[in-house]
N, C-alpha and C positions, 0 to 999 in steps of 0.2 A: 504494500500500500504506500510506504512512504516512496519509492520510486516513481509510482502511479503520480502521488501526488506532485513529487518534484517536476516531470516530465509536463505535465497537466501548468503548474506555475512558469513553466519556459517556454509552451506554445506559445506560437508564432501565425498559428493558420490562418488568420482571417485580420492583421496588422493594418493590412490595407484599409479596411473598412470600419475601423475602430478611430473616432474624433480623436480620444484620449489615449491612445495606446492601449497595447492592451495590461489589463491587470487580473487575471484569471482570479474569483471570488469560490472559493471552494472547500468544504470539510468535512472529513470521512475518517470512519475506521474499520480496521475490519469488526470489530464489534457493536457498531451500531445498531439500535435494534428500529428506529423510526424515521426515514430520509425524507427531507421535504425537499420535493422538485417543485419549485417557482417559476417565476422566468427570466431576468436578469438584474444584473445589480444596476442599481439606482447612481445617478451622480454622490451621491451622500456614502452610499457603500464605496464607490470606487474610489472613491478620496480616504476611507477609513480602513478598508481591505477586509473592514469584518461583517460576515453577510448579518442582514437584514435587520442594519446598524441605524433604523429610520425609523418613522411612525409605525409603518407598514408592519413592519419588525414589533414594535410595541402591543400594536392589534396582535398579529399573531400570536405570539405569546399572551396577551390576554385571554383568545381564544379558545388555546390551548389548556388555560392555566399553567403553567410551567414557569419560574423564573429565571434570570439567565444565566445564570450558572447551570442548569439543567439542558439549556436551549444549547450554547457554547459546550458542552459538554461530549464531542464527538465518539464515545462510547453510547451514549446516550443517541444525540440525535446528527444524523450526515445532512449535510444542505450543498445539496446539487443542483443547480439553476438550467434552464434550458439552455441558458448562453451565461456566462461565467464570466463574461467582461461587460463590461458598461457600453448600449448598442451607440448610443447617440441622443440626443434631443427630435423629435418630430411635432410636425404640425399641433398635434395636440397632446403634446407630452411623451416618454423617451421613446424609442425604438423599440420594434421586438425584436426579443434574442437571434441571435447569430444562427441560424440553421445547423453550423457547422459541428459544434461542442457534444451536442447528445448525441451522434451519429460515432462521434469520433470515442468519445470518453465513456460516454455512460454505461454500457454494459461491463466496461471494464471496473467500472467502478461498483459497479454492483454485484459483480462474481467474485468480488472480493470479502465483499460483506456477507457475513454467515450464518446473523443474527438478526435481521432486517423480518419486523414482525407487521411492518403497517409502513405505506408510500402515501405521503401528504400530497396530491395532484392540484396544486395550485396555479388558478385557471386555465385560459382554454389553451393553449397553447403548451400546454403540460398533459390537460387531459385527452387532445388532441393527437398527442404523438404514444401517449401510452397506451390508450383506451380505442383510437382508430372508429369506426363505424359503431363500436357499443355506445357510448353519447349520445347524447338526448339532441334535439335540436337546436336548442340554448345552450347558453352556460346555465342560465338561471332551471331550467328542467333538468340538468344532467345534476345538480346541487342538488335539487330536491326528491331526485330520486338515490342519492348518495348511498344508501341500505344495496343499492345493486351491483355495485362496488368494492364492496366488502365479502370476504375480511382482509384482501392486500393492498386495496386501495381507498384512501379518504379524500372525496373530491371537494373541493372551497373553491369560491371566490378568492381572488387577492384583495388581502387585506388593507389595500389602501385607503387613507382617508377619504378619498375622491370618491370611494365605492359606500360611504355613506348613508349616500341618495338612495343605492340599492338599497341595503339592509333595512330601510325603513321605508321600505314598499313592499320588501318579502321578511314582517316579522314571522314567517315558520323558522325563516336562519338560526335566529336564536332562541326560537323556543323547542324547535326540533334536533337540529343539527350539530349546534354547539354543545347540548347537555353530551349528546353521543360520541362527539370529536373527543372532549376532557375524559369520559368515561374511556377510551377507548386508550387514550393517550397515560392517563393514571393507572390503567391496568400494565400497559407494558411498560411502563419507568420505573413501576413497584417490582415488578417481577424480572 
């Protein structure tokens, strides 16, 4: 793994098309038992090197209930992004992830881990490349049927503050979803 990972922090693939260079955001172990695939690191992450170093990152974790020592704690939990570098700024806020990273990395990263009891699918673009034609026609449908998903995958929204709006147009989020995420989350951290 720590080769993985060395090799993974010295990509170069996709240089070109990165504003900022690239800064590959990424932590794993082979013992992790919970990996959250997102979809790339934010300006705030790329400047700090530590994933989901932002509000985003606070939701989450709120979410989840966990603190960050549990969250940071890569025995505990691996945070694997669909694109591992910071894509860019766009029209309406950053880039999507790099196509290039999950194709390249991720299976490696994940026959490495032995202990991986539950995959956080953090939006469409996550549940898009894992999940293929099982997806509902939304994100918002493929969320709320989350139960069909399980028990290797837990599909969310991204937690950003901007997804606000949503959450309080689908309170099922937190009166369905979220009790189940924490239950689901608290059963593997204990164990």
């Amino acid at each position: 793994m720590d080769t993985l990972l060395q090799k993974i922090a010295q990509c170069r693939e996709c240089i070109a098309n990165l504003p900022l260079g690239p800064r590959p955001v990424v932590a794993a172990h082979p013992q992790s038992k919970i990996v959250i695939i997102g979809q790339a690191p934010g300006l705030a992450v790329h400047k700090s090197g530590i994933p989901w170093d932002d509000k985003s990152g606070d939701n989450l974790r709120h979410w989840m209930q966990i603190d960050q020592a549990t969250f940071y704690d890569p025995k505990q939990i691996a945070i694997i992004p669909m694109g591992f570098c910071y894509p860019g700024r766009g029209k309406s806020g950053d880039l999507p992830p790099r196509k290039e990273c999950a194709p390249l990395w991720h299976q490696s990263l994940l026959d490495q881990m032995n202990s991986v009891k539950l995959i956080l699918l953090i939006g469409k673009y996550a549940q898009d490349y894992y999940l293929g034609n099982k997806t509902e026609r939304t994100l918002t449908e493929t969320v709320r049927q989350f139960h069909n998903y399980l028990p290797d995958h837990f599909v969310l929204p991204h937690p950003s503050p901007r997804n606000n709006i949503w959450q309080a147009k689908n309170p099922w989020f937190g009166e369905l979803v979220l009790p189940e995420l924490r239950k689901h989350v608290r059963q593997i951290i204990r164990d």
